[in-house]
N, C-alpha and C positions, 0 to 999 in steps of 0.2 A: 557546465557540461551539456545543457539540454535546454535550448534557448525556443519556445513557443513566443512565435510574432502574429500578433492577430488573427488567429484562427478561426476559421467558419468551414464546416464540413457538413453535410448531409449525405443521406444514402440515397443512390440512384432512386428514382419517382417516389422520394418521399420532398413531401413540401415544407415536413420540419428540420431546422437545423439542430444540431446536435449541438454544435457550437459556431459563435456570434461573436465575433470578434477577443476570442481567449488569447492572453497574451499571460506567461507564465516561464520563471524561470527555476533550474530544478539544479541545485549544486552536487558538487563531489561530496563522496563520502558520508552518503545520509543515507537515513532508512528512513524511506516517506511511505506515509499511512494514506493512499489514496480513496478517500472517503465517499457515499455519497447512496441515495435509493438507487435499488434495480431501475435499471433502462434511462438512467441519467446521462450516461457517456464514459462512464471509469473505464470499461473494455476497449471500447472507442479509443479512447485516448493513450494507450499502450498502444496498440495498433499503428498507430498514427506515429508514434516513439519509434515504433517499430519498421516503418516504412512499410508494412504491410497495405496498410490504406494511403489514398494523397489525400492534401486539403484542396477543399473548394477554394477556397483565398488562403492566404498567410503561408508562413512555414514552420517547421519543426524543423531544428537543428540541434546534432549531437554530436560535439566535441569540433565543430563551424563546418561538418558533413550535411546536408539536406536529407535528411531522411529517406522521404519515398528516390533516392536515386540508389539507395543500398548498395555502395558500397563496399567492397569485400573488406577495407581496413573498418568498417565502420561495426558491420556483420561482424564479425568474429569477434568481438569486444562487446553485444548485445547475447541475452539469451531472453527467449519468451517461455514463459510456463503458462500456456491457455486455461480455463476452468476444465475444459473437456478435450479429450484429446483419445487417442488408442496406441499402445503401440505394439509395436509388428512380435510375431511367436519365436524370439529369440531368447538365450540366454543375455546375463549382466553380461557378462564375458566379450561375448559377439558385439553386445550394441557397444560396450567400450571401444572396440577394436574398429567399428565402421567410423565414427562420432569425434572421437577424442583428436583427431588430425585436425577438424577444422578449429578446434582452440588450444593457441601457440600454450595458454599457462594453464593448461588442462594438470589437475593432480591428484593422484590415484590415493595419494594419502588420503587427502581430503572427503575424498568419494569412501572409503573406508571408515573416517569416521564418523562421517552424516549417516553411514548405514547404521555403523554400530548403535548411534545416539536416538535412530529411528527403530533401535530392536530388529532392522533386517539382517539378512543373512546373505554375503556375497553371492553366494553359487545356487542362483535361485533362477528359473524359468518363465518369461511373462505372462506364459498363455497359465500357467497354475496360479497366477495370483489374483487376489481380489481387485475392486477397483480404486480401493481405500491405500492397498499395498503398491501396487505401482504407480499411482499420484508420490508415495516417499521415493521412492526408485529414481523417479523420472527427478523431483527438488532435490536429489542426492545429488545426482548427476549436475544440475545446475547450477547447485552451488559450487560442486569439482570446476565445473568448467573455467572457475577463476575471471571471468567479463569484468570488465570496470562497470556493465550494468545488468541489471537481471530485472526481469518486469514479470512477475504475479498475479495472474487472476484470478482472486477467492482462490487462496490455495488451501483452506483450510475446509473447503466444501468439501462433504466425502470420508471427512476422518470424523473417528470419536472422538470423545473428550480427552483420553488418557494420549489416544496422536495429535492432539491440537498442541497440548504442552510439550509434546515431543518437539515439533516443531518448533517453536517458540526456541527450545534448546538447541536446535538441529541450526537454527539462525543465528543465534547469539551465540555460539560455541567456534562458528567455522567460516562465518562470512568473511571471505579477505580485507584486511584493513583497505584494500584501496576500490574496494570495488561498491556502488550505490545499489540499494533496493529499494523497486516502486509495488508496494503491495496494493492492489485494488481488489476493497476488499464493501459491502456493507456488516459484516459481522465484527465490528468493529471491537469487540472484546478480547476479539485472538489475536488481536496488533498492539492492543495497546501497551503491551509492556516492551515492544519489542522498536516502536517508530521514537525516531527524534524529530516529525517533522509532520505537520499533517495540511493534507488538500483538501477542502471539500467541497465538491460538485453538487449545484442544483439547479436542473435546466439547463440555460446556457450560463449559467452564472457561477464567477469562483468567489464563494461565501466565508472560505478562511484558507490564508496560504500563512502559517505562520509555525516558527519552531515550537517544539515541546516547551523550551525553557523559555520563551517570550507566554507564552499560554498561562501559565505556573505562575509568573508576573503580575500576571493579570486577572487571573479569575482562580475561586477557592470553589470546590468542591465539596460538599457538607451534607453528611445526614441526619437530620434533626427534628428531635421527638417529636410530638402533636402536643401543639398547643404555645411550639416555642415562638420569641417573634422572628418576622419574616421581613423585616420593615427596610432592609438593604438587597433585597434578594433581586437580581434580576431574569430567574426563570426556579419557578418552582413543581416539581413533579410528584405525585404522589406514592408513595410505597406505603409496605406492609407494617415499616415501624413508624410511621410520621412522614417526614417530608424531605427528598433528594431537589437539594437546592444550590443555585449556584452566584454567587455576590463575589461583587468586586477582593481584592486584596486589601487594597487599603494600608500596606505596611504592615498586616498580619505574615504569620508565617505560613509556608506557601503548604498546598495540598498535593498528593495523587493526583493526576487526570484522568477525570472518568469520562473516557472519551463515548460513552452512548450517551449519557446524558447530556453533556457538549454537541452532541451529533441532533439530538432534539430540541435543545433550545436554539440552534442555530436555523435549524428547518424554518421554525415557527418564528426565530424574529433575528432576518440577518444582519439587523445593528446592534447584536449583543457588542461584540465585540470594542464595538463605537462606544456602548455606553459605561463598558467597562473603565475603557482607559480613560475616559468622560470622569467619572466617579474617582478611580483613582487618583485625577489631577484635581480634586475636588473643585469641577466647574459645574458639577449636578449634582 
């Protein structure tokens, strides 16, 4: 669906690139967990999905369209949820009636019951809501919109804890079977029950493109007391009861992914992964 060839972008009179030759392919029907620190590129790179931005070299291609030529067949099959956005002093009503034409599988059901599952209430007014309230309003709406793709930025900034799991619900309740979500996110706890697929960005570098169930395969999840041994571990973190550790599988049975902890052992040493399935094949 979304073919990245060699990608190198920067922003006008910046002398860094953002990205260096990124080459990355993104399939149907997934929900991918766009990973990585603030100011790494995750916005970036939706943008760029988005045809919002061009690349400096390379291209982005979705569904064999070029992105930055946006497309109206290409457009109306994308929707973008920015982190920050406003929208205009309308009723739901109004914005439905302006909005809903430019997506041919736009559906009111749907919009109905991503409100309901967000606790909103249809016949509400934008300029009265919070800014916590219309961020649900606005991901109502784009999950109604029915796009074969929807791209995410920190959508979970902004809500409290009892809307984070809302959403979580609000996704896994209503997302159309055929249509992909690219969440970019660093809060990587309000995704993780929700992605089959995760990205993660550091610098110009892609440090893991791999599914949930190849992850699970490969690396166990474990947290254990103080004082237990450590002696297959290849990244250990300290907590409040002992030790958040992460070792190969090994033909164990497989764990949760605890994708923050994953997210820090990867930072600090990006051939975990190398050493996992290294270990696994017992060549180390």
């Amino acid at each position: 669906m979304i073919q990245v060839n060699e990608l190198t972008f920067s922003y006008p009179k910046s002398k860094h690139n953002v990205f260096e030759g990124l080459s990355l392919q993104l399939k149907e029907n997934r929900i991918y967990g766009l990973l990585g620190r603030n100011g790494m590129g995750k916005s970036t790179l939706l943008y760029l999905i988005a045809g919002l931005l061009h690349p400096k070299k390379g291209n982005v291609c979705v569904d064999g369209m070029e992105s930055k030529e946006r497309r109206p067949e290409m457009l109306r099959e994308i929707y973008v949820v920015p982190e920050e956005y406003n929208l205009p002093n309308l009723t739901l009503k109004q914005y439905v009636k302006v909005h809903q034409d430019f997506y041919p599988r736009f559906s009111e059901e749907i919009l109905m019951n991503c409100l309901r599952d967000f606790e909103m209430q249809p016949d509400v007014n934008f300029k009265h809501l919070s800014m916590g309230q219309k961020k649900k309003i606005y991901m109502s709406f784009a999950v109604a919109s029915c796009c074969q793709l929807l791209l995410m930025d920190e959508p979970t900034n902004g809500l409290d804890i009892p809307s984070k799991a809302l959403f979580r619900k609000v996704i896994a309740g209503n997302l159309p079977a055929d249509s992909s979500l690219i969440i970019s996110t660093h809060q990587v706890h309000d995704v993780e029950q929700l992605i089959d697929h995760v990205v993660l960005i550091e610098g110009t570098h892609l440090l893991v493109d791999n599914s949930t169930t190849e992850l699970s395969k490969l690396l166990r999840f474990e947290q254990l007391p103080y004082g237990a041994p450590l002696d297959d571990a290849l990244y250990v973190e300290p907590s409040l009861s002992g030790s958040a550790v992460i070792t190969p599988t090994k033909g164990r049975e497989e764990t949760p992914i605890n994708l923050e902890l994953l997210f820090n052992a990867i930072v600090q040493y990006p051939d975990l992964l190398h050493q996992a399935e290294a270990a696994n094949n017992g060549t180390i």
